[in-house]
C-alpha positions in Angstrom: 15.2 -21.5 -8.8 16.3 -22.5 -12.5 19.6 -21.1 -13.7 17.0 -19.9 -17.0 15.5 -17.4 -14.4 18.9 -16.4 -13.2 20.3 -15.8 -16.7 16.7 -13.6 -17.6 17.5 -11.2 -14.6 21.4 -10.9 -15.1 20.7 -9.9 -18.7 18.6 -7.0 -17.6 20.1 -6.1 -14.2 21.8 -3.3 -15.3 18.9 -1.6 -17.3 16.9 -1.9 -14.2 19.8 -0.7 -11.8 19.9 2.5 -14.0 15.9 2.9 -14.2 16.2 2.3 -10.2 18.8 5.5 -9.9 17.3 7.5 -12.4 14.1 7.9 -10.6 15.6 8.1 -6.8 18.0 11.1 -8.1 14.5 12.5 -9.8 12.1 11.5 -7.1 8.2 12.8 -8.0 5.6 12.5 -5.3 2.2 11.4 -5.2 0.1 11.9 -8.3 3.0 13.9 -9.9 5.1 11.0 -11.1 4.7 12.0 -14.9 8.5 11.7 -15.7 8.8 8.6 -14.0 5.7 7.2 -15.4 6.9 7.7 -18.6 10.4 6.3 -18.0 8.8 2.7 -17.0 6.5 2.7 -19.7 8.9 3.4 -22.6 11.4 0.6 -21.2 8.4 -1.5 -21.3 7.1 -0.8 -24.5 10.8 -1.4 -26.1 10.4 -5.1 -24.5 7.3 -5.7 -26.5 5.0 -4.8 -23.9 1.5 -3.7 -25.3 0.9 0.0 -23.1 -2.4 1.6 -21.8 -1.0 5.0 -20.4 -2.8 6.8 -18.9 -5.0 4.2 -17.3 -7.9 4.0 -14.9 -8.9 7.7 -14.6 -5.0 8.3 -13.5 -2.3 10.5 -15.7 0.5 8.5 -13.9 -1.0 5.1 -14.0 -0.7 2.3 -16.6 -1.1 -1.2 -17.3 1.4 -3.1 -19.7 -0.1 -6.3 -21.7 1.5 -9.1 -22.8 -0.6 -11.8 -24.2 0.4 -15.3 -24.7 -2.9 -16.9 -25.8 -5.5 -19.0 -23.4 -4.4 -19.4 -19.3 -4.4 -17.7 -16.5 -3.5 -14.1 -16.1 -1.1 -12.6 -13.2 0.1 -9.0 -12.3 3.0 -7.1 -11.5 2.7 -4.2 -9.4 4.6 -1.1 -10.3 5.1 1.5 -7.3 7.1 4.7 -8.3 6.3 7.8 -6.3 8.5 9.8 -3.5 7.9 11.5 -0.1 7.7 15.0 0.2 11.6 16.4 1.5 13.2 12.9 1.8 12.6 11.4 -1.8 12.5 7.9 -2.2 12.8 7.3 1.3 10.0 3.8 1.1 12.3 2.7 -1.4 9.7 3.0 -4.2 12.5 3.5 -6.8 14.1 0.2 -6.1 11.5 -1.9 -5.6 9.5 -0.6 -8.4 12.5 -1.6 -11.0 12.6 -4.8 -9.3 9.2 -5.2 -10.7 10.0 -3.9 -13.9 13.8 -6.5 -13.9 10.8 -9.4 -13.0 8.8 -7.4 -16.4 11.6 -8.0 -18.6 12.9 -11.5 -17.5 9.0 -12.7 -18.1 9.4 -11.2 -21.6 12.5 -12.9 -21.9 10.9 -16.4 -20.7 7.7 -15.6 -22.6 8.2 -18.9 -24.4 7.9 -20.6 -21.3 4.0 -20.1 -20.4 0.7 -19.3 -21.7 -2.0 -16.7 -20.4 -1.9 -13.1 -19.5 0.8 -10.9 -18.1 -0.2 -7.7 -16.6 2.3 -4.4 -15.4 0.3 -2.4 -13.6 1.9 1.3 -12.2 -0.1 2.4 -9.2 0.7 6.0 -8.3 -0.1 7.5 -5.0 0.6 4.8 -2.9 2.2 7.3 0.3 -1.2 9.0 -0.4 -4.5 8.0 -1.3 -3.6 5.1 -2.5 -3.7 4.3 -6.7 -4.1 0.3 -6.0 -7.6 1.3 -4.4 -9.7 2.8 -7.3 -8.4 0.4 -9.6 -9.3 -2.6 -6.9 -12.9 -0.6 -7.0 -12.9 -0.6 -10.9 -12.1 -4.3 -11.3 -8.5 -4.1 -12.3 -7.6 -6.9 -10.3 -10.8 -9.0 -10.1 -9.8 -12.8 -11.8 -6.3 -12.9 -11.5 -4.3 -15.8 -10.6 -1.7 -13.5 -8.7 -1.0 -9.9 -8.2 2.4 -9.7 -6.9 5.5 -7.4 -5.7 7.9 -7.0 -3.3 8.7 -3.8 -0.8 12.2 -2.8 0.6 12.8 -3.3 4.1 16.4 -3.4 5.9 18.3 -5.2 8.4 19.3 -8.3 6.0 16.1 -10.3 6.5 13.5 -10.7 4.3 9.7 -11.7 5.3 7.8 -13.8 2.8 4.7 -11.3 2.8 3.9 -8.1 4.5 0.4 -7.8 6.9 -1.8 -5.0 7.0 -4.4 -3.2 9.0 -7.4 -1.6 7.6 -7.8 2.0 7.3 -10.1 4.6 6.9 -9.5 8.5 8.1 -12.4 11.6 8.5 -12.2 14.9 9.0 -14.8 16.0 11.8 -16.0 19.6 12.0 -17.8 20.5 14.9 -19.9 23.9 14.8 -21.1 26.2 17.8 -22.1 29.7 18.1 -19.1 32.5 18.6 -19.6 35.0 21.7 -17.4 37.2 23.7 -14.9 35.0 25.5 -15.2 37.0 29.3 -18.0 39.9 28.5 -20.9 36.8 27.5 -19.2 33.6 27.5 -22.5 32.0 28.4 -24.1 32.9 24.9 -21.5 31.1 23.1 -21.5 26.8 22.4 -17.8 26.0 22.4 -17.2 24.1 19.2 -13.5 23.6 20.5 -15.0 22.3 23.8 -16.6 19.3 21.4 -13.9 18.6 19.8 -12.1 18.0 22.9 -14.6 16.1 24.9 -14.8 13.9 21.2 -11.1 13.4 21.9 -12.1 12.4 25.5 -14.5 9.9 24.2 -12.2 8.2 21.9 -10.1 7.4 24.9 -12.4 6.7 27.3 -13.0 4.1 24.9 -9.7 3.0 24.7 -9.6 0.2 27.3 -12.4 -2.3 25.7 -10.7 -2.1 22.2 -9.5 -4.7 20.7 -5.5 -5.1 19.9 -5.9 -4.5 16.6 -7.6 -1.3 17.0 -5.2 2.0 16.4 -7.3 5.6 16.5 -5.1 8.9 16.6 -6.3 12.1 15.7 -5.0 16.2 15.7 -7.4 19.2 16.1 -6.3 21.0 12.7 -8.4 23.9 13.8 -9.5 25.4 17.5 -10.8 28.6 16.6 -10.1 32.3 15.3 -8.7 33.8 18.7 -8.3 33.5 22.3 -10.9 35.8 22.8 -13.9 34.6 20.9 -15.2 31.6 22.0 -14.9 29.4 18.9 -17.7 28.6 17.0 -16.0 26.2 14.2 -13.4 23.2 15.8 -12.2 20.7 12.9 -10.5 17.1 14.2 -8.9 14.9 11.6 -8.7 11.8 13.0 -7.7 8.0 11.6 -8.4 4.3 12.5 -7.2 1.1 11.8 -8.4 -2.3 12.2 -7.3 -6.3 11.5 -10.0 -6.3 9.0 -12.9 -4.2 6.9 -15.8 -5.8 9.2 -14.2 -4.8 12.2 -13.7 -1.3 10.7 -17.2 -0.6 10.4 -17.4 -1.6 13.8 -15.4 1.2 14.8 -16.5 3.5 12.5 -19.8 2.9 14.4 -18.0 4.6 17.5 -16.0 6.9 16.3 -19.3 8.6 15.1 -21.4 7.9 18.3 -18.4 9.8 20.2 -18.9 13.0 17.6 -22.4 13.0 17.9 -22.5 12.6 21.9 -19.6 15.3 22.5 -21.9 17.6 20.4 -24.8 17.0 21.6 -23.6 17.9 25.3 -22.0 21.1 23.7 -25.0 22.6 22.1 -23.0 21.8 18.9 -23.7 20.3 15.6 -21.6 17.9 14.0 -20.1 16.8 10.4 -17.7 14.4 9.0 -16.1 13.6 5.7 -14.1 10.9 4.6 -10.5 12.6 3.8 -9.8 9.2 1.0 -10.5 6.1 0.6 -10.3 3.2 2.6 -6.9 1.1 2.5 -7.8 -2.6 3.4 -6.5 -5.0 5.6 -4.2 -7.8 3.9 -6.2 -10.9 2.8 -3.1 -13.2 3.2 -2.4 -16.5 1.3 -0.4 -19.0 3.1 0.0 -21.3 0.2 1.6 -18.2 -1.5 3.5 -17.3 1.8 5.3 -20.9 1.7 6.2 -20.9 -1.5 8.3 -17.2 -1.7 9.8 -18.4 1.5 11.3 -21.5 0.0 12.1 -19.2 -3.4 13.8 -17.1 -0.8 15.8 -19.6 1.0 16.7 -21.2 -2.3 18.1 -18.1 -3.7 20.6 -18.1 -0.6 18.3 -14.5 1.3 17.9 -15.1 5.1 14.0 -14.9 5.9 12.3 -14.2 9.0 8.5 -15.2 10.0 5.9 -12.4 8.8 5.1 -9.6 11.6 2.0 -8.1 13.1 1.4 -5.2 11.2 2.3 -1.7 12.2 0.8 0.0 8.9 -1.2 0.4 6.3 -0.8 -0.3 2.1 -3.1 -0.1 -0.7 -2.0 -3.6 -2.0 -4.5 -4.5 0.8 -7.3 -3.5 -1.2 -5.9 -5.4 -4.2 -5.4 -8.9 -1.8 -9.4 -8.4 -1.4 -10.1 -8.9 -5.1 -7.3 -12.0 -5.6 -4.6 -14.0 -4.4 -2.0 -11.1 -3.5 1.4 -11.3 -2.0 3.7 -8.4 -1.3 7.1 -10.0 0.3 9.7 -7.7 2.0 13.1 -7.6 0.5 15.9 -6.5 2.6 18.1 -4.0 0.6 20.6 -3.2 3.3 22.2 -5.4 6.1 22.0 -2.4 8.4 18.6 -1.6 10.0 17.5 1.5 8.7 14.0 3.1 9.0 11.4 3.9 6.2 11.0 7.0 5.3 14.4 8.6 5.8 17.1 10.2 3.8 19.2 7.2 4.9 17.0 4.3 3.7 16.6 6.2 0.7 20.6 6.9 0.0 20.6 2.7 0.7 18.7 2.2 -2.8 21.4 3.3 -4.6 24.2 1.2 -2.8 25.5 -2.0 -4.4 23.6 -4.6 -1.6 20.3 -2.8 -2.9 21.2 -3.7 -6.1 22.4 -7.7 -5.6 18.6 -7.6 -3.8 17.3 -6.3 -6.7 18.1 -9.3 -8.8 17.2 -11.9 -5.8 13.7 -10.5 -5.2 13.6 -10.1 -9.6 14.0 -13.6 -9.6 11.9 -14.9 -6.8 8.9 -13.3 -8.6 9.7 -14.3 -11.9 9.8 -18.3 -10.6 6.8 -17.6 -8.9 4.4 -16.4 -11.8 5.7 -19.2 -13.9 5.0 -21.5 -11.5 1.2 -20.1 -11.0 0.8 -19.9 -15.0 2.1 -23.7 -15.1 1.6 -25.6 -12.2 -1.8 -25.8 -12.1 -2.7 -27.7 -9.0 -0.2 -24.8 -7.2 -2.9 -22.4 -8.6 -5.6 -23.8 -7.3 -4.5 -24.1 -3.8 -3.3 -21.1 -4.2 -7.2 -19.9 -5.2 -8.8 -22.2 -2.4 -6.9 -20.6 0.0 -7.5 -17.2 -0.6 -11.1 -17.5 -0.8 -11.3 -19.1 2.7 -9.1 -16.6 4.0 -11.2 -14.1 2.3 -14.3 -15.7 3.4 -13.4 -15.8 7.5 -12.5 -11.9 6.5 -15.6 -10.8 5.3 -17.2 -12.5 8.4 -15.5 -10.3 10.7 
């Protein structure tokens, strides 16, 4: 890591640090992130940044250009909304300004390459997901890299972060409503389907694969005790190690809804509740080189682990080489979405990891803008990856 990086991040490590504690002690959730929106932008803009806000359909999204003639063209990804009750308890705020610290130092060091810089905010994330309608739209389709980093704790840092696949439904289930003990029989027990549709999806259970997760909730059994219930409504959600094997599931997941109703004299529905969050298309070539950016910059880094989640930057690794690296903000293991990981954002370690991770990404997109044989490995190994993906 060049001591020219370093400098670039330490000149703008405090502007970020106050960015980073403005919007945890103002945290705005999903979709509603119009003051902090607005606070990224205009920091950007001041840089020199060209701004498209609002962008993609979204009030709280943008995309920040800066153009330095013929090359390649790479993205920074911007996250900035809260949980509901606990804030910025995913560290959003933090990592978000460590996006907008890498923004700045690139402006700084603009000098240094030629092609395309994008800053892109993607709202919604802990919802439906911004990073998935503009994945749909294109956004991301031709980029070299489309890169940032997510707060973790503990005092490791992982070099990328793996995802499962995701895709939810709400399933209503409709019968007909008759005295519960004066004509029980005249009734079809919509409540009774969803139930034996819960039974299914675990009689299931023991020929799925590992990678396979389905849970589900009844969010409505019927009116009262007394009535058998004509209207039963399951939400349910299922993850996979990749889109191919989702649709295998899906294929289940419905032949369990229609079978439960069909015994039950019952008809059935089901809607998808958002759209789907993809699995992470990972890119070794990528992986290796944040790890030795890592090690370099004096973090302690652990091997990548199975993953226990889901993230819309899955949906973006689908459309180009993407790499989301965990950055450890506290030596003490704290959990994600809690009051305590999100009082950690504003403590002096989250800030030193602020500048690390700042300038691990900084030396990586000047290293995919100028070392082109780096890029191409970097592009023949995502399409393989991406290939043996699509192939289930």
């Amino acid at each position: 890591m060049t001591d020219y990086v370093k400098e670039a991040v330490e000149k703008y490590a405090a502007e970020a640090k106050a960015l980073s504690d403005d919007l945890g002690a103002h945290p705005e959730i999903s979709a509603q992130e119009f003051e902090s929106s607005k606070k990224i932008t205009a920091l950007l803009q001041k840089a020199g940044y060209g701004i498209e806000f609002p962008f993609c359909g979204m009030e709280t999204a943008f995309r920040a250009t800066l153009d330095r003639g013929t090359g390649p063209s790479a993205a920074l990804l911007v996250e900035y909304d809260a949980l509901p009750d606990v804030g910025h308890g995913c560290g959003h705020n933090l990592h978000g300004s460590l996006s907008v610290l890498s923004a700045l130092t690139l402006m700084e060091l603009k000098e240094r390459f030629s092609g395309k810089l994008y800053i892109i905010g993607t709202p919604a994330e802990e919802f439906a997901g911004g990073k998935i309608p503009m994945a749909a739209a294109g956004v991301f389709d031709g980029l070299a890299l489309a890169a940032m980093m997510h707060s973790t704790a503990g005092g490791l840092c992982q070099a990328d972060m793996d995802a499962l696949s995701l895709r939810s439904y709400t399933i209503e289930f409709r019968g007909q409503a008759a005295h519960a003990v004066a004509c029980p029989w005249m009734g079809h027990s919509a409540l009774a389907a969803a139930r034996k549709f819960l039974d299914l999806i675990d009689a299931r259970r023991e020929c799925f694969t590992p990678d396979i997760h389905a849970n589900a909730i009844i969010t409505d059994g019927g009116a009262a005790v007394n009535i058998i219930p004509e209207h039963a409504e399951v939400c349910i959600e299922f993850r996979t190690a990749s889109m191919a094997a989702l649709a295998s599931v899906d294929d289940t997941i419905k032949k369990c809804a229609a079978a439960a109703a069909m015994a039950l004299d019952c008809t059935v529905e089901w809607r998808h509740n958002y759209d789907d969050f993809a699995d992470m298309v990972r890119v070794k070539t990528l992986e290796d080189a944040v790890e030795k950016l890592f090690v370099a910059a004096g973090a302690q880094v652990e091997p990548v682990t199975p993953p226990i989640g889901s993230t819309d930057v899955g949906n973006v690794s689908y459309r180009c080489p993407t790499v989301q690296p965990l950055i450890s903000i506290s030596g003490e293991k704290l959990a994600l979405h809690t009051r305590e990981f999100a009082a950690a954002t504003a403590a002096t370690p989250a800030f030193e990891a602020m500048k690390l991770g700042a300038a691990v990404l900084t030396s990586l997109i000047l290293r995919v803008f100028n070392d082109t044989e780096f890029r191409e490995a970097v592009e023949r190994d995502f399409r393989g990856t991406l290939d043996k993906k699509m192939k289930g």
